[in-house]
N, C-alpha and C positions, 0 to 999 in steps of 0.2 A: 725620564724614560728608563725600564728596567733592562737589564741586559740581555733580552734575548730580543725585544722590539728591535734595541741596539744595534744586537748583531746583524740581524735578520733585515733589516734596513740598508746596513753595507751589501747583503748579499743581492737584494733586489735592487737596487738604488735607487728607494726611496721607492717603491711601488706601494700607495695606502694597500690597497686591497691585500697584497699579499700580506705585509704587515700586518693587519688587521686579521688576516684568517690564523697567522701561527699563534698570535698572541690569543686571539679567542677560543682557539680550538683545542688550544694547550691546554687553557684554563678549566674548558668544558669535560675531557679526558680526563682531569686530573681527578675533577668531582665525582665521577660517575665511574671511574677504572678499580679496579680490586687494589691497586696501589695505594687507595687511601687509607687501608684497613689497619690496626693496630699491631705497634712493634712486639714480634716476639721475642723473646729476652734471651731465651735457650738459643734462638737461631743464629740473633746477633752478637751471640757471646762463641758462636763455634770456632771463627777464623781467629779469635785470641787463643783455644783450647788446639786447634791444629798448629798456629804457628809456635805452641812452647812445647810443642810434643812429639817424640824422634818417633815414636812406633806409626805407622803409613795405615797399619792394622787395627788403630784404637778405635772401637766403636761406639765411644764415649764422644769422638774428634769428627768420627765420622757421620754422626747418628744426624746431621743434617745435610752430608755430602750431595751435592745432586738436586736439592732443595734451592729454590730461587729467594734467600735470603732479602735479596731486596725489594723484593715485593712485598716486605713486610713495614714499610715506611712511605712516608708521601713526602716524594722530591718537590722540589720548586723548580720554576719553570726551566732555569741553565741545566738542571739535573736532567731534568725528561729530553730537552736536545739532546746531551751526553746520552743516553739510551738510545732514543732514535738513531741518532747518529753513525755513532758505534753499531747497531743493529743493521744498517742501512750502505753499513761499509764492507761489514762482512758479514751480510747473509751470505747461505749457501756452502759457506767455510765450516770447518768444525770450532774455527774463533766467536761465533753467532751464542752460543749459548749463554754465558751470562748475561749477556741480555736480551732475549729473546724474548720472553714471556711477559717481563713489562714491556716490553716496548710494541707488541703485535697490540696489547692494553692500550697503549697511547694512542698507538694509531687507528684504532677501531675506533675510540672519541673521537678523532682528527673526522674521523668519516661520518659517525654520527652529529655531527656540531653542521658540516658542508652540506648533507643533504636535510637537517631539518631547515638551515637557512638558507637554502641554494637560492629559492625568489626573493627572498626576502632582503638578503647582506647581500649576493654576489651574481645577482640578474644582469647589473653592467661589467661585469668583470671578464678576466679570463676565465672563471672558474664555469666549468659544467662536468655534463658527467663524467670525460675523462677524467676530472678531478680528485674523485672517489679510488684511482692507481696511487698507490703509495710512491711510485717513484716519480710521478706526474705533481705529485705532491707538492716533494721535496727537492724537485729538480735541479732548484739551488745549490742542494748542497753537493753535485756532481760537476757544475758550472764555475769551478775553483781554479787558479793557476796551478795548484799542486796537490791534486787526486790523488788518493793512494795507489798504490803500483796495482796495477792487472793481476800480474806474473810471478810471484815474489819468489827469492831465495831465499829469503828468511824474513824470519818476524820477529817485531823488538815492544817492548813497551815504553814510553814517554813518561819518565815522573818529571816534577817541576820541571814542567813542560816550555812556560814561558811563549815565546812565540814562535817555537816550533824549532828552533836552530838546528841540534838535533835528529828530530824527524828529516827534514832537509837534507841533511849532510847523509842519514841512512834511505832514506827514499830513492839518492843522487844512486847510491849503491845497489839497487834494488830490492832494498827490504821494504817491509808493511808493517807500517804501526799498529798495534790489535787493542792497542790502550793507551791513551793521555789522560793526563792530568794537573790540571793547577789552579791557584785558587783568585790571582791577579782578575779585575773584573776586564782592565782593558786587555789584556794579554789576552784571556779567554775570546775573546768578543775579534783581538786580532786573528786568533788560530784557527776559530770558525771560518773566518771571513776565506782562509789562506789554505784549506784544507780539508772546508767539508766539515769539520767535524768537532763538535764540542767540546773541549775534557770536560773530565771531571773532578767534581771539585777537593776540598778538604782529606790530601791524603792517608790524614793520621785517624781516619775516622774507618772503623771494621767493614762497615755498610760500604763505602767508596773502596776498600780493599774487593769485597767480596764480588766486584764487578771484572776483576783482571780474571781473566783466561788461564789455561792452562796451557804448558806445553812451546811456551813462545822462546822463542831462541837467545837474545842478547834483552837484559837491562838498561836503561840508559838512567842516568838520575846527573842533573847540577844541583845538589841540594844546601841550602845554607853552614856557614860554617855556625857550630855553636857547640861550647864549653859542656862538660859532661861532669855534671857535679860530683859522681862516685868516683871520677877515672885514678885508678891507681890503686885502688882495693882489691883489685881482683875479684868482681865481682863478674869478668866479662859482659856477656852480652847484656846483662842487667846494668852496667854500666853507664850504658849511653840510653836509659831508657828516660821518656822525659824529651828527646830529640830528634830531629828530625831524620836524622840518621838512624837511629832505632827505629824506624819506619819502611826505609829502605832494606834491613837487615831484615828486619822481620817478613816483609816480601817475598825476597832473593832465599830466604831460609824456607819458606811455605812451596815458594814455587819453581826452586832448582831450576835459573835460566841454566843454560850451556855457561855463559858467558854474562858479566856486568862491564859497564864501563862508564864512570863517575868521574866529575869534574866539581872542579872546588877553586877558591883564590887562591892567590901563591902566598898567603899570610899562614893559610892551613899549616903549612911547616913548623912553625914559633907558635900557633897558637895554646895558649894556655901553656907556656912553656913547653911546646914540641907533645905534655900530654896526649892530645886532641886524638893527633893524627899518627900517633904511637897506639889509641885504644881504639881508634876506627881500624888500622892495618890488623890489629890482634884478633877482634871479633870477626873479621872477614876469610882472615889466617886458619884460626885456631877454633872458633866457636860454628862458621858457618865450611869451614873443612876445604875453603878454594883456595888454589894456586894463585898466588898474587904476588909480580913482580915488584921491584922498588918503584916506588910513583916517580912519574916525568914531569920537570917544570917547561909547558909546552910555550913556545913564542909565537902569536899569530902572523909575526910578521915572515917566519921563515915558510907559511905557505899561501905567497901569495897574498898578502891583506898589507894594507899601509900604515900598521897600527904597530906598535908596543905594546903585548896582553900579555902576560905570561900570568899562567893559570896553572891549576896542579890536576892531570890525568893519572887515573887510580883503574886496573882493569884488574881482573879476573877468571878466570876461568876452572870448572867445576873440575873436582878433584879426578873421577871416573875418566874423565876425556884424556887423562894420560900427557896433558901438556904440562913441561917443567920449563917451559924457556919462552920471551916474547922481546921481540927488540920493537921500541917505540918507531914513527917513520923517521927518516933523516931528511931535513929541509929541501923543499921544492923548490922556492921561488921567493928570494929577498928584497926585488928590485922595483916592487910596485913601492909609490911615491904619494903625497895631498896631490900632486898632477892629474893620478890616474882617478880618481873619488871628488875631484871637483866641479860642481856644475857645470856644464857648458854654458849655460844661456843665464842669466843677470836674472839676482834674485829680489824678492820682494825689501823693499827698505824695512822691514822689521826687523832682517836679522842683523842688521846693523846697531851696532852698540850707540848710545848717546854718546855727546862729548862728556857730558858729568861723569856719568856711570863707568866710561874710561879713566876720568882725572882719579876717583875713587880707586879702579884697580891700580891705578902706577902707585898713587899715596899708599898703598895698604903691602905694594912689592917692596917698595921705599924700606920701609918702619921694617919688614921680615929682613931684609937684606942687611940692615943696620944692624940686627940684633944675629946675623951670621946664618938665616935662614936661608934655603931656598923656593920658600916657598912664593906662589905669586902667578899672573896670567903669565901666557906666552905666545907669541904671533909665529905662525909658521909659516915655512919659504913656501913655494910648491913643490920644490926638488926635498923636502925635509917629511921623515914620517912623524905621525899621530900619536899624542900618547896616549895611553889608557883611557877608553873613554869610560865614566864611568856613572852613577846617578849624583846628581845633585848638580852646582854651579858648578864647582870645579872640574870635574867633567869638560862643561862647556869652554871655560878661559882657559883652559889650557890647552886649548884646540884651536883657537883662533886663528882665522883667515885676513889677510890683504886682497882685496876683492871690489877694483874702481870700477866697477859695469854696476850699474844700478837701475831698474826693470823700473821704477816710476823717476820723475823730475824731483819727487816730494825729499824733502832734506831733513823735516821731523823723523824720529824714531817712533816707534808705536804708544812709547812713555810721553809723545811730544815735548822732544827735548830735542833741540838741533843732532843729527849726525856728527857721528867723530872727522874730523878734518883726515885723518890720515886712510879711511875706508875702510877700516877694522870690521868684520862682522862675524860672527859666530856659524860656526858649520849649518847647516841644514839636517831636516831628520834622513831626508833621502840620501845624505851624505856622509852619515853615521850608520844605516846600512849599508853603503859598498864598505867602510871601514868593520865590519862583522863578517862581511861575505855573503848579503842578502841580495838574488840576484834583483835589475829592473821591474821585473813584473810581482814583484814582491808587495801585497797590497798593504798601505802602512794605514788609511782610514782612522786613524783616531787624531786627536788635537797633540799639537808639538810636545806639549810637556808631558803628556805621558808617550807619546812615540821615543822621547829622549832616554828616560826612565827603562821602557821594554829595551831598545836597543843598545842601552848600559848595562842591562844585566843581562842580556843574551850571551850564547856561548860562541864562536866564534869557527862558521860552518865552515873553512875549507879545511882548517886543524881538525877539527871533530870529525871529519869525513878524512884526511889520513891518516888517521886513528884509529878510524873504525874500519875501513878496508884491511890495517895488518890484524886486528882481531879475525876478522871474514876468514884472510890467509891460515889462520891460525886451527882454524873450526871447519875447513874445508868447504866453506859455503859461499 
């Protein structure tokens, strides 16, 4: 199943018919919309010629401005939700116009596909003629735990976007997302489910640039840490080109937010011998001309969350706004505990370790401890916090739980291998979001291993969100 059946499946839960009309009608729009037509090379080469070019006046930069670039390509199906979406979030706004034009495209297929098969596909359905209301449509995508704000104070864009953390922590504030984007299939397919709203895909591509708005208030970006082959030539911004962070630069350079604020791991500091994060501070400094304080090692646990994260916050703000000073938040709340993030009620014996698969981690702590390591699982008290949770196994052993309440009699593991004698079992996904700060109603819909995955690399919303209220403070908004 593709991932927009996917999505679209979580949001109806599991309704064929609906199913069946987004996936067919998508497909039908796509054939028959001006979307399908041939890329123009001049057009999709502008938003390279605008972002490496200081004059605002160059007619050369400009000579496609106001042009719907991207309806000069044919999305695949995740792409045309992102359109819809976004178009369907903020009609009516002056954020509507990047996509506007394809996406009134999409939706007139949507309309032409329903009324040529209204007896034919959707005689027993809900579908009739109200159907043909674009918002009768898509009503799914309003029937979300976390709609975008009515009222906003401001607006921000969402790059690696992930599963929204984020948006979340800026929503909590009253701001409105005018743009997401990431390329993860389950992440995407969570953020829809969570939000309403598609991203979009592959940041580093002109076409997915040329979809962000104008005029939006704060940047958000967690973008991967990665070495910059040039750094230290002095070539600045050409420096980090090749990265993911020359993406983000080239954005914040084209689209002068107010404000950025960027998240990274705490390795950022030492990477590449301290280079990395010495050439990301200079091009932000010196090439893109914003006020940027020294970056904060932020600790999830001091607001509120039972975890140990410390991650590195990076903010900024544009030169003109006249700010020289920002002081990061100072801790809120140290004293949540695994007490407060642990299941109430007795969980499935899957997440229960075997006894082998235990004998294995002690033998493997054993041989690291022998050799002066400390590497190895570790079983936490309930009075005790969480460490880093992070992708992969380790992640998980290093989080383990004591936990004798067990929801079936069955003493196999899922591996069928007897149950460890001592009740060991591994967190829960539900329980690696309250360790992120993703509230209850927070829909996780995908399978454990990638729910582990999304909420190992999620950002960590009640830090993000007092972080982003002293920038708010900061910009009067």
């Amino acid at each position: 199943m593709g991932l927009i059946p996917f999505s679209i499946k979580l949001l109806s839960k599991g309704n064929k018919s609906k199913l069946d009309f987004y996936s067919e009608s998508l497909s039908h729009a796509l054939k028959v919309s001006p979307l399908a037509t041939r890329v123009d090379a001049n057009a999709s080469n502008a938003l390279e010629r605008r972002s490496s070019c200081d004059d605002a006046a160059c007619s050369e930069c400009n000579e496609h401005n106001g042009r719907d670039v991207t309806s000069q390509y044919r999305p695949d199906f995740a792409e045309q939700l992102a359109i819809i979406t976004h178009y369907l979030h903020h009609e009516g706004t002056d954020f509507v116009k990047p996509y506007e034009a394809a996406a009134l495209a999409l939706i007139e297929g949507c309309k032409d596909y329903v009324e040529a098969h209204r007896d034919k596909r959707f005689k027993k359905s809900s579908f009739n003629k109200a159907a043909l209301d674009v918002h009768e449509m898509f009503k799914e995508l309003y029937a979300v735990p976390f709609a975008s704000t009515k009222n906003p104070t401001f607006t921000f864009v969402d790059l690696f976007a992930g599963i929204g953390g984020f948006r979340l922590a800026l929503q909590n504030l009253g701001g409105r997302c005018v743009f997401s984007s990431e390329w993860d299939y389950h992440a995407r397919a969570t953020y829809l489910t969570n939000y309403g709203e598609m991203p979009f895909g592959d940041i580093t591509q002109d076409r997915v640039k040329a979809f962000i708005p104008d005029n939006f208030d704060i940047l958000c970006a967690g973008f991967p840490c990665q070495a910059f082959s040039l750094a230290g030539k002095r070539r600045g911004f050409e420096e980090t080109r090749g990265t993911l962070f020359f993406d983000v630069a080239k954005i914040i350079k084209l689209k002068q937010p107010k404000a950025f604020f960027l998240e990274n791991v705490k390795g950022l500091t030492n990477h590449d011998k301290g280079k990395t994060l010495k050439t990301i501070l200079k091009v932000l400094r010196e090439d893109l001309g914003y006020y940027v304080p020294d970056v904060q090692l932020v600790n999830a646990r001091d607001f509120g969350l039972a975890q140990h994260r410390e991650r590195i916050y990076i903010v900024g703000f544009r030169s003109d706004l006249g700010i020289s000073s920002f002081d990061y938040p100072s801790p809120t709340d140290c004293s949540k505990t695994i007490a407060d993030i642990k299941e109430q009620e007795a969980v499935d014996s899957k997440y229960y370790l075997s006894q082998k698969y235990l004998n294995t981690l002690i033998a493997h702590k054993e041989r690291h401890l022998n050799k002066g390591n400390g590497f190895g699982y570790e079983v936490l008290d309930d009075d005790a916090v969480a460490n880093a949770i992070v992708v992969g196994g380790m992640g998980r052993e290093r989080n383990l739980l004591v936990d004798k309440r067990l929801a079936t009699m069955n003493t196999l593991s899922r591996y069928k291998y007897e149950i460890n004698s001592e009740y060991i079992r591994s967190m829960t996904p539900r329980e690696w979001a309250r360790l992120q700060g993703y509230p209850e109603n927070f829909i996780i819909g995908v399978c454990n291993h990638a729910a582990y995955r999304l909420f190992g690399n999620s950002v960590a919303v009640p830090a993000i969100e007092a972080t982003a209220k002293q920038i708010l403070s900061k910009l009067n908004l």
